[in-house]
N, C-alpha and C positions, 0 to 999 in steps of 0.2 A: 653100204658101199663095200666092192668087194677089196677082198685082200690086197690083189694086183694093183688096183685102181688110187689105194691108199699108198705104195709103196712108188708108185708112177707119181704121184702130188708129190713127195718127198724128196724125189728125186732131182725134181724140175725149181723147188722153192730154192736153193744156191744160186743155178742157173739164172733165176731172174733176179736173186740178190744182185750177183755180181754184173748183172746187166744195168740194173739202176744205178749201184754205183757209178759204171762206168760213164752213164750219163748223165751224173750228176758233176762229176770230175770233168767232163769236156763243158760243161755249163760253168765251171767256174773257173775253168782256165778260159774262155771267150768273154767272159764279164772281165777277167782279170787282164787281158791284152784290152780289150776298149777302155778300160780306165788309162792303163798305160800307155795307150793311145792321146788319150785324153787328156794326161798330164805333159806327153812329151809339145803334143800342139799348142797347149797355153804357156812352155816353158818358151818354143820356138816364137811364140805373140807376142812376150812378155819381153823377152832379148832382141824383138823385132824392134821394139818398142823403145827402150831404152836405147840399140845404135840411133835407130832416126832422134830421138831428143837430141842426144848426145852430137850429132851430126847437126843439126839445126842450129843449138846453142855454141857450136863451134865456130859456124859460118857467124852469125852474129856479133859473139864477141870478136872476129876477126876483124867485123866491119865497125865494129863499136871501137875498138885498141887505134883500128887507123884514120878515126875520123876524131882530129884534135880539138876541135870545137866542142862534139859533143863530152869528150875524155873530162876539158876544163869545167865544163858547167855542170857536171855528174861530180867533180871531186868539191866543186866549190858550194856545190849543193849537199854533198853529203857533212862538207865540214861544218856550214851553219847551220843543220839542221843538229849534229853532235853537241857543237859550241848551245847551241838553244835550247835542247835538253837538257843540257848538264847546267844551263847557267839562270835558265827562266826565274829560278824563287829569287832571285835578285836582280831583276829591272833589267840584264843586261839588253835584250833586244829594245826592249823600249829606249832606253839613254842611248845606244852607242848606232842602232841602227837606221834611224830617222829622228827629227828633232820636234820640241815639242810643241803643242797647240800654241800655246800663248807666245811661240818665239814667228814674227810673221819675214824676218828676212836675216842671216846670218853664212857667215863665210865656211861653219864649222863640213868639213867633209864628211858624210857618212861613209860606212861600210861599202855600201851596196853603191854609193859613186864611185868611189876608188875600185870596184871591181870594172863598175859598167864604163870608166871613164878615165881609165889610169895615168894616159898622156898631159890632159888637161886638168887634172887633179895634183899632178907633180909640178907644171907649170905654176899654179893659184899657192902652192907649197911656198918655191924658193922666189915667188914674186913678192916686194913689196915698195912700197912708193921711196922715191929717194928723198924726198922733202916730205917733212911732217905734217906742214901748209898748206900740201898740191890740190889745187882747186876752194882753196879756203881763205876771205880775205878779213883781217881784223886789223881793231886800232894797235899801232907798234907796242905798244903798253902790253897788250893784253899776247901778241904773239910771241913777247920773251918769255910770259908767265908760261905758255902752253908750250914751248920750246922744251919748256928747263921739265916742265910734266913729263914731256915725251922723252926725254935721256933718264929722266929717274924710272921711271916703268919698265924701261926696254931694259935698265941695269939690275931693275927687282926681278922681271924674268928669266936673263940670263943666269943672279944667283938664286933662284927659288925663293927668293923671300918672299914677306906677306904684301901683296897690294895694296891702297892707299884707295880709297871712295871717294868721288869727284862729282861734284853737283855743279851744273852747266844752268843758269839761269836767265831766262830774255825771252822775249818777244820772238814769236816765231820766222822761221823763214832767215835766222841769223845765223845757222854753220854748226847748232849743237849736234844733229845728228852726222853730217860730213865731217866735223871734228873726232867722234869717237870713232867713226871706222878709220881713219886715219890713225891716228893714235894706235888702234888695234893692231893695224896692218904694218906700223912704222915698227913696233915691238916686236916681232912676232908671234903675236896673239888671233884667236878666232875673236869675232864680235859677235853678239847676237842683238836684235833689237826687237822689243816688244812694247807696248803701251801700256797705260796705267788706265786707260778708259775700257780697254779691250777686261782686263782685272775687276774691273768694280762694277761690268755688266756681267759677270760668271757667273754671278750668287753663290748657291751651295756648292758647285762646281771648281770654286776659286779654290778653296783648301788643297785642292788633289795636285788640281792644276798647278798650284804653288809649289806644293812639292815635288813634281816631275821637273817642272822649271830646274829647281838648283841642285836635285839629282842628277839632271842630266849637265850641268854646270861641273860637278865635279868629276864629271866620267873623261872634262879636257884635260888632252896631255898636254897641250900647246901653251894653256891656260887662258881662258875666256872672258873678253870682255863682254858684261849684261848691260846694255844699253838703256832703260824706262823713260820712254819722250812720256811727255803727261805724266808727272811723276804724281803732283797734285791734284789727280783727278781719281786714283786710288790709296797713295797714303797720307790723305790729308787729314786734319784734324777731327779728333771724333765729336768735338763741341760742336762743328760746323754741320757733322752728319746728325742722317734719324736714328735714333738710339736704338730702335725695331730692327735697322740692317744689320742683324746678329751676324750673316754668313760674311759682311765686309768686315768685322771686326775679326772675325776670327782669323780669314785669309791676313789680314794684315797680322795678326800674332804669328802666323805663319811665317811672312817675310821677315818679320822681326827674330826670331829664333832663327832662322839660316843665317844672317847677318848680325847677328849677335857676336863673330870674331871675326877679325880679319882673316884672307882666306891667301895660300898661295895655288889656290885654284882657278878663283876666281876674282875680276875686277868690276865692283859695281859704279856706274855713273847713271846721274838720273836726271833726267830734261826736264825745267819747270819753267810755266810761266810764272806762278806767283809764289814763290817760295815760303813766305810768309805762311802758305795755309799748309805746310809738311808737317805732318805729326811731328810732336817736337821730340822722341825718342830719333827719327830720321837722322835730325840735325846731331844728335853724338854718333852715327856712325859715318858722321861726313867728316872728312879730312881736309880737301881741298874746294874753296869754292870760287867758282867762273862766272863770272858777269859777260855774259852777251848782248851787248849794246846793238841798236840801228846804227849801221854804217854811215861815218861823219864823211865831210864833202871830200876829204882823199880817198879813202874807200869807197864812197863811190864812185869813183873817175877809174878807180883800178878796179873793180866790178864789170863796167862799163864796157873796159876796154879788153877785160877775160873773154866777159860772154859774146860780144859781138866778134872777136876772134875764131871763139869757137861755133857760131852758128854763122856770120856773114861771111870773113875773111876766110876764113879755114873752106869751106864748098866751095866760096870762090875761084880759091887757089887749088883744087882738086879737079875743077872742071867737070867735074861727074853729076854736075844738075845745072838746074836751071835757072842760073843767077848772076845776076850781072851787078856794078859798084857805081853810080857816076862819080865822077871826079868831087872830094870835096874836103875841107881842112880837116884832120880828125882832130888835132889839138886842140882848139876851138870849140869844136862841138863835143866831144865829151866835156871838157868842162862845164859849156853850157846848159848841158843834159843834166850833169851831175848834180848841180845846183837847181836844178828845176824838183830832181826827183829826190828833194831831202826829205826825209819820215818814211821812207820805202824800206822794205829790207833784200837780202839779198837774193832772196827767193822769186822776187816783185822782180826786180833786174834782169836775173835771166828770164821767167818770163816775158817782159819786155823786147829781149833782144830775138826770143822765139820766132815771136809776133811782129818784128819789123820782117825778119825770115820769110815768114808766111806770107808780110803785105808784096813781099818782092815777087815771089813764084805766083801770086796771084794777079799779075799785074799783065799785061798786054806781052810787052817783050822781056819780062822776069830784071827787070832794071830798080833798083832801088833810089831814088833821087834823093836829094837836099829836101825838095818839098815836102818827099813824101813821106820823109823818116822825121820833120818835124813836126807834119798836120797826125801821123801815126803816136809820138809821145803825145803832144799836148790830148789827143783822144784816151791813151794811157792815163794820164795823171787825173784828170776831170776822173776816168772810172776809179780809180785809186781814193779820191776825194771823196766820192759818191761812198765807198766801202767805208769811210773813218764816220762819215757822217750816221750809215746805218748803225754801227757801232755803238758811237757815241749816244744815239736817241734809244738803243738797247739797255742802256746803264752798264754796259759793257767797258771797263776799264781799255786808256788808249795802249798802241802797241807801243810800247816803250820798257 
């Protein structure tokens, strides 16, 4: 190569340095504006993004702050759900927010009533019967005993003292279970009622179940009468039972350890037909004991003349059905009735006056007559007879 030609190459090799350069500098200032491009548009998407949330969740809570229904059920949902978090290792939703299996009828308000039902929850509050009696009839004897019950209970709750245990004994269909809710309600106490047959078909279930029972007994502020009709059919004597029903013995060691002291929680009464067969630890935690007799021939004249008040006279006198009275002595005939139906109890009675109800509305022009309310008892009592007779060929002890 010649001289020239060497001196020409040397010349030109800057020339294309600074040519590349300069194309490498425009290539990275265009890569450098599309990135910046690139970030300015994800930052403008990004703040798109966030006004519209922002705007959405505005309108929302706007509509959510003025719609008061939804406000109430959102703050009252968030608070039992807080309360039930914080409160769960201690039974509280189970005791305070619904009642338990073995309780099958009871006055106690839950939670979730008082929210869903706050008018009629207040009413059931400061209601309660002006007579301790109402709707209850017994021999005079026995209504000063349960008088003087009901002003000593109503003054042990007033001063939080301990309750006193009352075992209600008779023949059924005689006022034990309308006596304790009265009693309850006359005090200002909740009641709850449960069975003792409903307990001694639980099996191994009965322990838990015992214990939810008088856990949730202690969670009344009001303080709680426990009710057990068939008291005898779960804590009878273990001589009587099969020695194999481990899970009835234990459930009863259950009950026994809750009522092991008197409570100013709780009030226990316990319905028995034969009392004789109560475990005899039962009989030291009973205090007061009630005999419930079959109603004698004044009570039932005053039976007689309740229920037929409240199913004949009472629609009668409303004119809202379909019932008419013919003319006829009542004096007279309740007495004669009364006497006809001795060995009934009073459960048999208002049945009875149900059923002359029904024979009237069933009848041509809904008239109840003389004839027809005497040919309707004597059909009453013949099936009354017919029941003592089944009984009786049962070896079935009579209702007495």
């Amino acid at each position: 190569m010649s001289k020239d030609a060497v001196n020409l190459v040397q010349m030109q090799e800057p020339t294309l340095q600074l040519e590349e350069q300069s194309k490498l500098k425009l290539v990275n200032e265009e890569n450098l504006r599309k990135q910046e491009e690139s970030v300015q548009k994800h930052h403008q998407t990004f703040f798109a993004s966030i006004r519209t949330a922002v705007t959405m969740f505005g309108e929302r809570f706007r509509a959510f702050v003025t719609d008061r229904d939804t406000v109430t059920a959102t703050v009252i949902g968030l608070t039992l759900l807080a309360v039930g978090v914080k409160s769960a290792k201690n039974g509280f939703i189970e005791a305070r927010l619904w009642k338990p299996s073995l309780v099958s009828e009871t006055s106690s308000i839950t939670v979730l009533e008082a929210l869903q039902h706050p008018f009629q929850v207040s009413r059931r509050l400061f209601s309660r019967p002006q007579d301790m009696l109402e709707g209850v009839v017994l021999h005079p004897s026995l209504e000063e005993r349960v008088r003087d019950i009901a002003i000593t209970t109503r003054n042990t709750k007033q001063n939080s003292g301990l309750y006193r245990n009352v075992l209600l004994y008779g023949p059924p269909g005689t006022g034990k279970t309308l006596f304790a809710k009265n009693l309850a309600l006359y005090s200002g106490m909740d009641y709850a009622i449960t069975t003792g047959e409903d307990l001694a078909l639980m099996g191994r279930e009965g322990v838990t179940a015992m214990h939810k029972l008088f856990d949730w007994a202690n969670t009344s502020r009001r303080g709680l009468l426990l009710f057990m009709d068939d008291a005898d059919a779960f804590l009878r004597k273990r001589a009587t039972e099969d020695i194999s029903n481990y899970h009835l013995r234990v459930a009863q060691n259950a009950f026994l350890k809750h009522t092991k002291e008197r409570s100013n929680k709780f009030m226990l009464v316990l319905g028995s037909r034969h009392p004789q067969q109560l475990h005899r630890d039962i009989h030291d935690r009973i205090d007061v004991i009630l005999h419930f007799d079959l109603p004698w021939s004044e009570e039932l004249e005053r039976l007689l003349r309740m229920y037929f008040d409240k199913y004949v006279l009472k629609p009668l006198t409303e004119g809202k059905q379909r019932l008419k009275l013919a003319p006829l002595d009542y004096e007279s005939k309740w007495e004669e009735i009364s006497e006809m139906t001795d060995g009934m109890s009073g459960r048999e009675i208002a049945q009875l006056a149900q059923s002359c109800q029904a024979k009237a509305y069933a009848s041509k022009d809904g008239v109840l007559t003389e004839a027809m309310l005497d040919a309707h008892v004597d059909d009453f009592i013949e099936k009354h007879q017919e029941k003592m007779r089944w009984l009786k060929k049962d070896g079935q002890p009579p209702l007495t």
